[in-house]
N, C-alpha and C positions, 0 to 999 in steps of 0.2 A: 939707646934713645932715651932722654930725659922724660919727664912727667910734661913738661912743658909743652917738649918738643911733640911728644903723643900727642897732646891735645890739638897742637896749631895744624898737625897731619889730617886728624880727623875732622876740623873746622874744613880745611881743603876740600878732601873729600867729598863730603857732605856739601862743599857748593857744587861742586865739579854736577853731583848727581841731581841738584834739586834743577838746573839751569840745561841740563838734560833732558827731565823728565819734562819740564815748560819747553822744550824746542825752542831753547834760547842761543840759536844756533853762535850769533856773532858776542853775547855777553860771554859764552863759551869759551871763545877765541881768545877774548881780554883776558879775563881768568887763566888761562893756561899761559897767557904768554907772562901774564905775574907770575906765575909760580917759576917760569924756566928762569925770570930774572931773580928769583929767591933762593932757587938751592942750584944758583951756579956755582956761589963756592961752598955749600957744603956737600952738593951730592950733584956734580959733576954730568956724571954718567945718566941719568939721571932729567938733567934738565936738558943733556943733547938728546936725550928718546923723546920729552917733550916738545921740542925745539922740531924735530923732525916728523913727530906727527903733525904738526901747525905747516910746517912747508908744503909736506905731503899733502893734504887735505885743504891745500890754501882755496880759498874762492874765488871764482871769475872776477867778480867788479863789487867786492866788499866798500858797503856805503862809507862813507867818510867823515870826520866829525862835521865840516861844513856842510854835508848833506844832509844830515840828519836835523842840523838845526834849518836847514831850508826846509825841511820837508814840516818841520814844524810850525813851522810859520804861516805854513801854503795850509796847514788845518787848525790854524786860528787857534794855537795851544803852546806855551812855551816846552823846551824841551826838561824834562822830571830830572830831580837833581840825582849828580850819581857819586859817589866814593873816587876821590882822585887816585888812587892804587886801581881795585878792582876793574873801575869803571861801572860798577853793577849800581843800578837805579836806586836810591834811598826810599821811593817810596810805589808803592803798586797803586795803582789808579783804578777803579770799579764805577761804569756806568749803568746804575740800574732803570728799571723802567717801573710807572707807578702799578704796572702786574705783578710786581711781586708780592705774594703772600703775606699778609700780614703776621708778624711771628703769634706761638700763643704765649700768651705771658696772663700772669696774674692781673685783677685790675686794678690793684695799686699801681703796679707799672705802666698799667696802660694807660691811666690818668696823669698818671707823672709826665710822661710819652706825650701826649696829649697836650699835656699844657706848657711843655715845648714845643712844638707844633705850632700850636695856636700863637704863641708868642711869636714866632717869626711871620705869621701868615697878619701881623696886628703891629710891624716891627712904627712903621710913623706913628701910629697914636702912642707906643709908647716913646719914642724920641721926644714927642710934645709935651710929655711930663718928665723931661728928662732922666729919662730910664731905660735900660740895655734890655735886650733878652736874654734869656740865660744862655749863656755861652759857652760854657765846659758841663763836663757828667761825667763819673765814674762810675761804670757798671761793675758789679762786684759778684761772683759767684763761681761754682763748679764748673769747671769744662761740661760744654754741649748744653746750659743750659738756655741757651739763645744771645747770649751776647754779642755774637758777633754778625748774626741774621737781623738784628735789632739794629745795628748801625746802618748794614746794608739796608734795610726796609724805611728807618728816615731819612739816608740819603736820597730816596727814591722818592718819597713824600714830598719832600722838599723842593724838588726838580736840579739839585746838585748833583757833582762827580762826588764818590767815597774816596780817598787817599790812606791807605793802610801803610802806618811804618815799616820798613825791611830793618829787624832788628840784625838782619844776618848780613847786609849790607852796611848797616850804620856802625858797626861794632868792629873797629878796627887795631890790628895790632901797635898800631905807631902811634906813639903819646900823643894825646893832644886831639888827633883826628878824629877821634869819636864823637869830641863835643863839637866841634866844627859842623861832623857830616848830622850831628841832631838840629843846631842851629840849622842849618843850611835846609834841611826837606821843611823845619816847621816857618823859616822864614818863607817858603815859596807854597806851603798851603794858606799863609795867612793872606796872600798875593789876591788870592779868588773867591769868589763863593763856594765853599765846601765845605763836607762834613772828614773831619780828619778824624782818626781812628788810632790809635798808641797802645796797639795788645802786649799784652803780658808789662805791662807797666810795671811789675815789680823787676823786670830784669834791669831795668834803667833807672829805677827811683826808690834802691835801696834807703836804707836808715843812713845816716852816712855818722853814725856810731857805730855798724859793723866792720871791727876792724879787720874781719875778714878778708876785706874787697879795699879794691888798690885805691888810687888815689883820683885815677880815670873817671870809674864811677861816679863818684861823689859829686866830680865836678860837673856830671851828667845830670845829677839833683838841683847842680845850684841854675843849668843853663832852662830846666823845663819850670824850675819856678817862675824864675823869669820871664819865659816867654806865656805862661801859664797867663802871669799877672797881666800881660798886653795882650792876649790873645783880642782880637777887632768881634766888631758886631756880626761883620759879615759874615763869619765862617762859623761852625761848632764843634768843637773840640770833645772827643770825647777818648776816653781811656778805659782799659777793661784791665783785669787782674783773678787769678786765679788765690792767689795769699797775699789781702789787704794787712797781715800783721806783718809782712816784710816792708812796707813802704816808708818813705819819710814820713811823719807825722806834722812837718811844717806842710806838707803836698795836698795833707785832706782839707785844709782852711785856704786852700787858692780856687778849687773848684766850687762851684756851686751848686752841685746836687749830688748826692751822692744814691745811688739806685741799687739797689739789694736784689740779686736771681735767685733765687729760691730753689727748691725742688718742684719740679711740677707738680701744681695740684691734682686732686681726682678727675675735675672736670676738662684741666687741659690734655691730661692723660688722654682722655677717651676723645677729644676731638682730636689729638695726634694720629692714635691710631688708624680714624678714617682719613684722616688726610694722607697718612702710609702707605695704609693699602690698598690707596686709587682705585683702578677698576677691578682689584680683587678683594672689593671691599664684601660683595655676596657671597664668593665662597667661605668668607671668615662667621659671617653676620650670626651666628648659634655660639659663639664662640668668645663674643666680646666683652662681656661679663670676665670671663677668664684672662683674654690679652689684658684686660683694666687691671684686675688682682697682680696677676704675674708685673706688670709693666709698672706698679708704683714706687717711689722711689730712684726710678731713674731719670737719665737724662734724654730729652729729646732726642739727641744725637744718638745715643744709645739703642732706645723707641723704632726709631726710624734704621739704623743697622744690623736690628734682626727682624725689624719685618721684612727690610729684602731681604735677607738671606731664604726666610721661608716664605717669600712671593717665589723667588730664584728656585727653592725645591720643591715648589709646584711644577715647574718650569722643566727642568733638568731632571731633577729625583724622580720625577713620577710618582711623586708623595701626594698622599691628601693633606685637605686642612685638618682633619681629624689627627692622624699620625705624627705633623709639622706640632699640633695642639700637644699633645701627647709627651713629646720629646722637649718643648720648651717647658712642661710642669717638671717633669724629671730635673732638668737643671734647674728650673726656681727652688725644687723642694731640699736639694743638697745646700743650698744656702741658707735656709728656714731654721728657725729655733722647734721646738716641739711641737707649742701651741699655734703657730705660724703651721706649722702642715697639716695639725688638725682642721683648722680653721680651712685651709686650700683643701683640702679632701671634703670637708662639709659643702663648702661650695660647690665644687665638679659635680658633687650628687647629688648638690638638687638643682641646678642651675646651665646642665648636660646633657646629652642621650647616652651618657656613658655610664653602663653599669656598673654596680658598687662592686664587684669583684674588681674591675678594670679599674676604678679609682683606688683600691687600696693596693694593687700590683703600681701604678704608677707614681703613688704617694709612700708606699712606704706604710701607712695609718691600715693598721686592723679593720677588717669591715663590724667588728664587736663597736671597736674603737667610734667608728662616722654615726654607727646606728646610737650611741649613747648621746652623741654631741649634735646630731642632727635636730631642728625645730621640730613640732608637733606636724604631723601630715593630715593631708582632708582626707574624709572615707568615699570612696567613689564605688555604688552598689553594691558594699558590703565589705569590700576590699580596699584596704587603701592605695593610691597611688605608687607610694613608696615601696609598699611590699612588694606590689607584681613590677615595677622595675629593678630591686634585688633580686630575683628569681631566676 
């Protein structure tokens, strides 16, 4: 099997499983019944096993294309454009409601936020000075650091549908198709009021000086310019990207804001973590000082994927918060430079009920070591505090 051919195998694959796991039962169907028409003539045998699962497993009274577009109609929605191979939907459609949480972000974002927002919620007076609202945004940052809860949360604001690209849909093996099926979802979001959404926008809107990338691509550059530059009032166009050095650089002067995701600060830090640990936010509460140390520098999405894990080993484990505490410093401190686990052991012991034996077992750090770098203590009846907690 070629390089090629591996890849287009595991491209399959990987729909086969994703249209799976969403209990896409009839996208399923389509999908397999491509593939049996793709490797009839090279792998035979092969697309009759496929061919025979689809008989075997056929459905009672599978909807029909003229059903689907009636039934669409009967709910006042056109039908979402799809890939003429696959048949899989170009674009996933999200209706949120104005309860969802507002992301945390810094508040340069949130003013930025804000005054989009307020632009659409103001859109006639500025028509009467002939002036648009901002129309596109590209969010720029690390995975998980809210970019894509940030779409979802002004789609909500706004009282619009969200429409996310299917890049695994739009991206197809046959010349030419790909820019079609890009036209094609961005022509039918620009149809409505919505906020459309183009994650991982460097996969589509390389430099088209990398001669790495085919010819496909490029022309994938030239069609989101385009439609970039006409994007209507109506709608908000926004794009996210994880490596803003990969993009076209004619792409960053078609949008009009360009939005920076940072690492979360201290303060968003620590109102993540209560909002994490919901109603096990008491058994943590001695402890949040510590989840804030341990937890900076990361991402939300990160934040929020081991506090349930040790919400879940309260649960399951039969763990305390103490011991769940205990087991997450152990792993921050294998990460740590030197003075970074000094620093973490100075904190646990004064900032703890954990004795200084117990912080330098879990740290690694000398109790000589905490006692030299620890701040001055109050004396309490002769004694200081500190002492009779080493003891």
């Amino acid at each position: 099997m070629s390089v090629d051919e591996c890849e287009k195998f595991k491209f399959d694959l990987a729909q086969v499983v994703r249209l799976a796991l969403e209990e896409k039962s009839e996208d399923i169907r389509l999908f397999v019944a491509r593939l049996v028409r793709q490797y009839r003539g090279t792998e035979p045998s092969l697309a009759q096993e496929l061919a025979g699962f689809l008989k075997t497993n056929a459905p009672k009274a599978a909807p029909t294309a003229m059903r689907r577009t009636r039934e669409s109609a009967e709910t006042g929605r056109s039908a979402l454009p799809v890939d003429d191979d696959s048949q899989l939907a170009l674009l996933k459609r999200f209706v949120e409601t104005e309860s969802l949480p507002k992301p945390l972000l810094s508040k340069d974002i949130e003013r930025a936020l804000e005054q989009i927002l307020n632009e659409r919620k103001q859109i006639e007076e500025l028509a009467a000075r002939g002036l648009d609202p901002t129309k596109s945004a590209v969010f720029v940052g690390a995975p998980g650091v809210g970019k894509t809860i940030t779409a979802r949360w002004m789609a909500a604001q706004l009282g619009v549908p969200l429409y996310v690209l299917d890049l695994s849909a739009v991206m197809s093996s046959l010349l030419g198709r790909s820019g079609s099926n890009l036209r094609n979802a961005l022509d039918y979001a620009k149809r409505t009021p919505c906020v459309l959404l183009l994650d991982e926008l460097d996969a589509i809107a390389k430099r088209r000086s990398d001669d790495s990338d085919i010819g496909e691509l490029k022309r994938l550059v030239t069609v989101i310019l385009q439609e970039v530059d006409e994007w209507p009032a109506t709608g908000l166009l926004l794009a996210a990207t994880n490596h803003p050095e990969l993009i076209d650089p004619a792409l960053w002067r078609r949008f009009d804001l360009v939005i920076e995701f940072g690492a979360p600060e201290a303060g968003a830090v620590d109102a993540a973590i209560q909002r994490f640990l919901g109603p096990d936010l008491d058994l943590f509460k001695e402890w949040l000082e510590v989840l804030s140390y341990s937890f900076q520098g990361e991402s939300f999405s990160d934040i929020e994927r081991l506090l349930r894990r040790m919400r879940r080993g309260l649960v399951v484990g039969g763990g305390s918060a103490e011991s769940l505490i205990e087991d997450l410093v152990r792993a921050k401190c294998a990460s740590l430079d030197r003075q970074a686990q000094i620093d973490f052991a100075v904190l646990l012991d004064g900032h703890t009920g954990l004795s200084q034996r117990r912080v330098s077992e879990i740290t690694g750090v000398s109790r000589d070591t905490i006692r030299k770098h620890r701040p001055s203590t109050r004396i309490v009846s002769g004694r200081s505090s500190r002492a009779r907690k080493d003891a």
